[in-house]
C-alpha positions in Angstrom: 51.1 239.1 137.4 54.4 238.1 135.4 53.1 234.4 135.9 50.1 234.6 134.2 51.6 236.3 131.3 53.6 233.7 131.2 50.7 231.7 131.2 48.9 233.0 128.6 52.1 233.3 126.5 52.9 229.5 127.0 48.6 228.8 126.1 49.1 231.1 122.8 52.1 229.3 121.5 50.3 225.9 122.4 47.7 226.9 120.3 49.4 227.9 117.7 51.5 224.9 117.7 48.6 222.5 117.9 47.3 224.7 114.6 50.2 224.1 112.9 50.1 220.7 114.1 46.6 220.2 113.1 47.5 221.8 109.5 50.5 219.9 109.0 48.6 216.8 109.2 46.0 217.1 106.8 48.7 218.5 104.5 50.3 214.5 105.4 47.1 213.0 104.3 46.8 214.9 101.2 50.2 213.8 100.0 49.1 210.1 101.0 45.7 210.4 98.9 48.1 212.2 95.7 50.2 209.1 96.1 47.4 206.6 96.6 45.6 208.3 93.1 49.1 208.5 91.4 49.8 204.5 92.6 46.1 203.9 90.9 46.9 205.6 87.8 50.4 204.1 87.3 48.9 200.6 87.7 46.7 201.5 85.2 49.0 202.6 82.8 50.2 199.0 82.9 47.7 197.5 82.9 47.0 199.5 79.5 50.9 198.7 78.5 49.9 194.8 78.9 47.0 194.6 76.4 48.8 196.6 73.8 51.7 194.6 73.9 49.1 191.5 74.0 47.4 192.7 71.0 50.4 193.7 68.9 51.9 190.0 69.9 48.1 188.9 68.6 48.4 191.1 65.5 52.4 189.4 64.5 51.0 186.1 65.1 48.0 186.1 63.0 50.0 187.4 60.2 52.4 184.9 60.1 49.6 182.3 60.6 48.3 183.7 57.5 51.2 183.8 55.5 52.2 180.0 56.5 48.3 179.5 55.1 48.9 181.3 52.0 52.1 179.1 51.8 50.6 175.8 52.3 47.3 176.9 50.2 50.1 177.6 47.5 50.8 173.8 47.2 47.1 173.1 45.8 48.3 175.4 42.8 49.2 173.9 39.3 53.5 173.1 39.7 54.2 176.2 37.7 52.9 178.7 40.2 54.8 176.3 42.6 58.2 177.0 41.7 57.3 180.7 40.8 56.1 180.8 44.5 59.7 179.3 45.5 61.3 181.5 43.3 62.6 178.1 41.1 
């Protein structure tokens, strides 16, 4: 009699260890798909960092390309507006 309480006593924590088991390992994958979605996002985020900087880069050069045109369109003016330009 005192073995098969035993028995049953040793199949109940079994089971409740394999439950625990069972819950501890989807709890394991959830934190591996959080990490896989947070990895994405991140990656994203510079990805997004990249262009901005691209387009800000962009945005200095085109206006010092257009203030060296305004400079050299400023030759083609009468000498007066020259040396005003230069500050002569």
């Amino acid at each position: 009699m005192e073995d098969c309480t035993i028995s049953r006593r040793r199949c109940l924590f079994k089971t409740k260890h394999c439950k625990t088991l069972v819950e501890l390992e989807k709890g394991v994958d959830g934190l591996f798909g959080s990490f896989a979605r947070l990895d994405s996002r991140i990656s994203s985020v510079g990805l997004t960092a990249a262009k901005i900087d691209h387009l800000q880069w962009q945005t200095a050069l085109k206006c010092d390309i257009t203030e060296y045109g305004e400079f050299v369109c400023s030759f083609d003016a009468p000498i007066d507006e020259n040396f005003e330009f230069l500050g002569i």
